[in-house]
N, C-alpha and C positions, 0 to 999 in steps of 0.2 A: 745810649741804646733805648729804645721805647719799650717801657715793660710789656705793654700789651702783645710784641714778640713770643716772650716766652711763657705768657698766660693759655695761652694755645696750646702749650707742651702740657700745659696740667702744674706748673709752679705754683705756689702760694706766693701772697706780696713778700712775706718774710723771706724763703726764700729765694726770691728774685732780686731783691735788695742784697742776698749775702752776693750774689751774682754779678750784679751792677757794679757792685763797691769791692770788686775785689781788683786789687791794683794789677795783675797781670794780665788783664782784657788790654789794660786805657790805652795800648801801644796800636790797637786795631777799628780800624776803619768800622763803621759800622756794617758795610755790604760786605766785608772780608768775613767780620765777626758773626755776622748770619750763616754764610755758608759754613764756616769751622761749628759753629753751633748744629745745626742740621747735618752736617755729614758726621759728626760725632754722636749724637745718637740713633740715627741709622745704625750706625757701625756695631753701637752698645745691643740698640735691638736685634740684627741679624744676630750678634753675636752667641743670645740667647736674656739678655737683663730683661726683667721686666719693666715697662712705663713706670711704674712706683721705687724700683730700684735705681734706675736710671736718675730720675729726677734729686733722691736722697746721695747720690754718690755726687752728681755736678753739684749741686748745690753745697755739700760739704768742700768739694775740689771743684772749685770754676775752673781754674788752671786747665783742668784736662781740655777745656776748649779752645782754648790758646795755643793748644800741642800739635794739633793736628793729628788724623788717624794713624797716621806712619807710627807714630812714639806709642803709642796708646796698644798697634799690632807689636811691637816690639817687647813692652812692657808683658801682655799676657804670654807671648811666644819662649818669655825666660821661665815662665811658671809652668806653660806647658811642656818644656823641653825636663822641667825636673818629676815630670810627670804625676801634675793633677789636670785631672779631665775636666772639659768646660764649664763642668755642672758644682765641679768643688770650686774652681777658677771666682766663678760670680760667687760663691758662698762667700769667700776668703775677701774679695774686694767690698761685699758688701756691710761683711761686717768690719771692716777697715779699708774705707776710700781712699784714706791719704795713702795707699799703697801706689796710686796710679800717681800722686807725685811726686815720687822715687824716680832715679834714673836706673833704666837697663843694668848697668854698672855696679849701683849701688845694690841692687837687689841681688844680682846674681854675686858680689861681694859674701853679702850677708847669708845667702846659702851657703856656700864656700865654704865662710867662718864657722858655722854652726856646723858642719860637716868635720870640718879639724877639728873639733873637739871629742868628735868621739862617736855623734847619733849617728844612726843608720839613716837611710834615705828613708826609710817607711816612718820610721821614726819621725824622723822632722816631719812627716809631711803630716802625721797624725797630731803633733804639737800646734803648727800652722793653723791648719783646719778646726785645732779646739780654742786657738788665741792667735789668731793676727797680728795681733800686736808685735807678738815677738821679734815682728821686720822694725818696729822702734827702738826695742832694748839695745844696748851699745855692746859691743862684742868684749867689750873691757870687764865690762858691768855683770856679766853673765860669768867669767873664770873668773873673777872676785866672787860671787856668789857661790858658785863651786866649789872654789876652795876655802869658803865659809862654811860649806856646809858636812865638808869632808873633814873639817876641823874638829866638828863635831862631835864626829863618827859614822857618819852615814861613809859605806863605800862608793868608790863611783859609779859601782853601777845603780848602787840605789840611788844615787843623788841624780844618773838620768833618770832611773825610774818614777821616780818623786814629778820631775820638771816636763818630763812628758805625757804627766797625766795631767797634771795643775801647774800650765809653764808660767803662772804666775809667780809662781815660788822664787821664780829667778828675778821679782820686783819689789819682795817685802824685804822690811830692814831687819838687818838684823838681831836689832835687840826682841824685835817682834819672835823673831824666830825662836833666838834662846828663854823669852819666857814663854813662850807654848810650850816649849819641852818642859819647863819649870813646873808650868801648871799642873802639865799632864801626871810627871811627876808625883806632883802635891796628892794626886788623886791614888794614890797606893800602888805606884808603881815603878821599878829600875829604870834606870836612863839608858841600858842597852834594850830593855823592851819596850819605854817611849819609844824609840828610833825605831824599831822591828815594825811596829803599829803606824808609824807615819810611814816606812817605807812601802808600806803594803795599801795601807788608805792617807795617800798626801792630803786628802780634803782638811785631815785636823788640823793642819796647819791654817786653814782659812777659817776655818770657825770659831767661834768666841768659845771664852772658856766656861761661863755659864751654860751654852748649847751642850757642850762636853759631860758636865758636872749631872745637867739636867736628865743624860741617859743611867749614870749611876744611880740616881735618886729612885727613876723609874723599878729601875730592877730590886732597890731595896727593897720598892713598893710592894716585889710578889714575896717578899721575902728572905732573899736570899741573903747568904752570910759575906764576909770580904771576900771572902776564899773563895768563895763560887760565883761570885760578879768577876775578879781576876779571873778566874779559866773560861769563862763566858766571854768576855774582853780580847781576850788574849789569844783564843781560838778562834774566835770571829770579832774580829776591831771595827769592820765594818759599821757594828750594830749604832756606833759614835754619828755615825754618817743619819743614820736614821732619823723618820722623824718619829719623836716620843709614843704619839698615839698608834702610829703602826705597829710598835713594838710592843704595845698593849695590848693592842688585837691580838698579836701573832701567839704570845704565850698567857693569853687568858682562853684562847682555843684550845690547846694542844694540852694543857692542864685539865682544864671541860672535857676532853675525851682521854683522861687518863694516860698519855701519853707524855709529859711533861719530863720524865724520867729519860725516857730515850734522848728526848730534842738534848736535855744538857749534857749529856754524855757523851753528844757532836753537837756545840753551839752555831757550826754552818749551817741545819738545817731550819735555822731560822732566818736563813738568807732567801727560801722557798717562800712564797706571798699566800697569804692568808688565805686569797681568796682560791688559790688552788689546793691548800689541806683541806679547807673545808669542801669543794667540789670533789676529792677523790674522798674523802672521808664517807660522804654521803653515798657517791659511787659502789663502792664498796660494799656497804649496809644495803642499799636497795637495789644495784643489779647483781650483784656478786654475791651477795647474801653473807658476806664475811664481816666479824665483828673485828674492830681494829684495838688493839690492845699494846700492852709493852712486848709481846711477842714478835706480832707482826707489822710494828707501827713502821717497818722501814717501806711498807706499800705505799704508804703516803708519800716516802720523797723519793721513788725512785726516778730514774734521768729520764726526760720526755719522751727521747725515741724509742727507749723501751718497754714503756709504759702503752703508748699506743700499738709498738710491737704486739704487745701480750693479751691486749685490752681496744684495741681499734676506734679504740677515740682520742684527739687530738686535747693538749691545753684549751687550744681558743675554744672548743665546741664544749668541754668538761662546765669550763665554768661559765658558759653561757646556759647550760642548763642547771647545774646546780652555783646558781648566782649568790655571794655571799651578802653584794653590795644590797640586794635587794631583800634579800630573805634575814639578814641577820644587820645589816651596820645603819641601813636607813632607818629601822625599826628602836635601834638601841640608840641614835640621834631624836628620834621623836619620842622616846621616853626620857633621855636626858632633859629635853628641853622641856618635857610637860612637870619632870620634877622641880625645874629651875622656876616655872610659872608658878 
């Protein structure tokens, strides 16, 4: 094949080489191989791929050119019939090419499979959509993980719940898994409320356990005793997920305005972003003319539609006028860094 063919498509040499050298062209003529090359991504573009998708998907799968568009109509016709729409279709293949070389078969197999075991269609299709991958895992390998993980304790439905947030879960090993719970453990807490916290936030199970350790440490930071990092934790597990310095922000503001009292006595309402307590906070003080205190601190988090209900200003407009990023965290980065000079 004469590279400078597919130099025209927008390829790089590297890529063109995965192309050239892949043994499932070498059976085609070269005038054969042009037109399966051009009518193949025609097909890809009407379809909707972009030039930049197109080229990253052949060149990981040369194969698809060798299939001709029949296979290639066949192959998304199984994904649309379980109903994802065009626009999730190219998400799904782009972030995993080798799906295009699957057969019809195999794919709609592995739907099937994953369906006996229990997900709902919406289900699968939001696992799909968050990891591709999932059309590699082996259908063996996934009810051994299951009933790894139900050995545990987790019920089944939190063990789909877990795999359908982070269907990763259903690829780590298991030793990995029983000492995360170990760890979490280690960190002052029952093995029934490890499992409670991972079923609610599966991310811990992907995070190191220094990341984990590093949000406890935080909170000691403001002070707090075991006993109130525990029901901080444990009513909002989430905060694990966090990153360090956001959870700085959030409760060295709510402290600053005397409110710190309320937040722990529901630790969700630090699942609210900083930059919107501070924009109703100020709201408040200067159009409403109300002081926000332990009283009335629950104005700051009430639910967005009824907040604009009562108040006729929207989140995104709140804190575009009263900007936190700009009036309070870029200001408190260029004093950090004039201290550090």
């Amino acid at each position: 094949m004469d590279k400078q063919y597919l130099k025209k498509y927008g390829y790089t040499d590297e890529q063109i080489n995965s192309i050239v050298n892949s043994y499932s062209l070498d059976r085609y003529s070269e005038e054969a191989l042009y037109s399966s090359i051009e009518n193949s991504i025609r097909f890809l573009e009407i379809y909707g791929f972009t030039k930049e998708q197109i080229i990253k998907i052949t060149s990981k799968v040369p194969s698809i050119f060798s299939r001709g568009t029949e296979k290639l109509v066949g192959k998304l016709l199984v994904l649309k019939r379980f109903g994802f729409m065009p626009e999730e279709t190219i998400k799904i293949i782009t972030k995993l090419p080798a799906i295009l070389s699957y057969s019809q078969d195999n794919l709609k197999e592995k739907l099937d499979d994953m369906m006996k075991l229990g997900h709902s269609k919406d289900n699968l299709k939001k696992m799909i959509l968050l990891n591709p991958a999932i059309f590699s895992y082996s259908i063996e390998s996934i009810k051994e993980q299951t009933r790894f993980l139900e050995a545990l304790g987790f019920t089944k439905e939190q063990v789909f719940k877990i795999c359908s947030r982070i269907p990763a879960v259903y690829t780590i090993g298991k030793a990995n898994l029983l000492n995360k719970i170990k760890d979490v453990e280690s960190l002052g807490y029952t093995k029934e409320e490890v499992l409670r916290m991972i079923s609610l936030i599966p991310s811990i199970f992907t995070v190191s356990f220094d990341f984990l350790k590093d949000k406890i440490d935080v909170l000691r930071s403001f002070g707090y005793s075991d006993s109130e990092i525990k029901h901080i934790t444990l009513i909002h597990p989430a905060i694990f997920s966090n990153n360090s310095d956001n959870i700085i922000e959030k409760i060295s503001f709510v402290r600053s305005i005397g409110v710190e009292e309320f937040v722990m006595k529901n630790p969700r309402h630090l699942m609210q972003s900083v930059d919107l307590t501070y924009a109703r906070y100020l709201f408040f003080q200067e159009e409403e003319k109300i002081n926000i205190d332990l009283r009335n601190a629950a104005y700051l988090f009430m639910g967005e539609s009824r907040f604009k209900e009562l108040y006729g200003i929207s989140k995104k407009d709140i804190i575009e006028i009263y900007n936190y990023d700009t009036e309070v965290r870029k200001k408190n980065k260029k004093l950090n860094k004039e201290k550090k000079d």
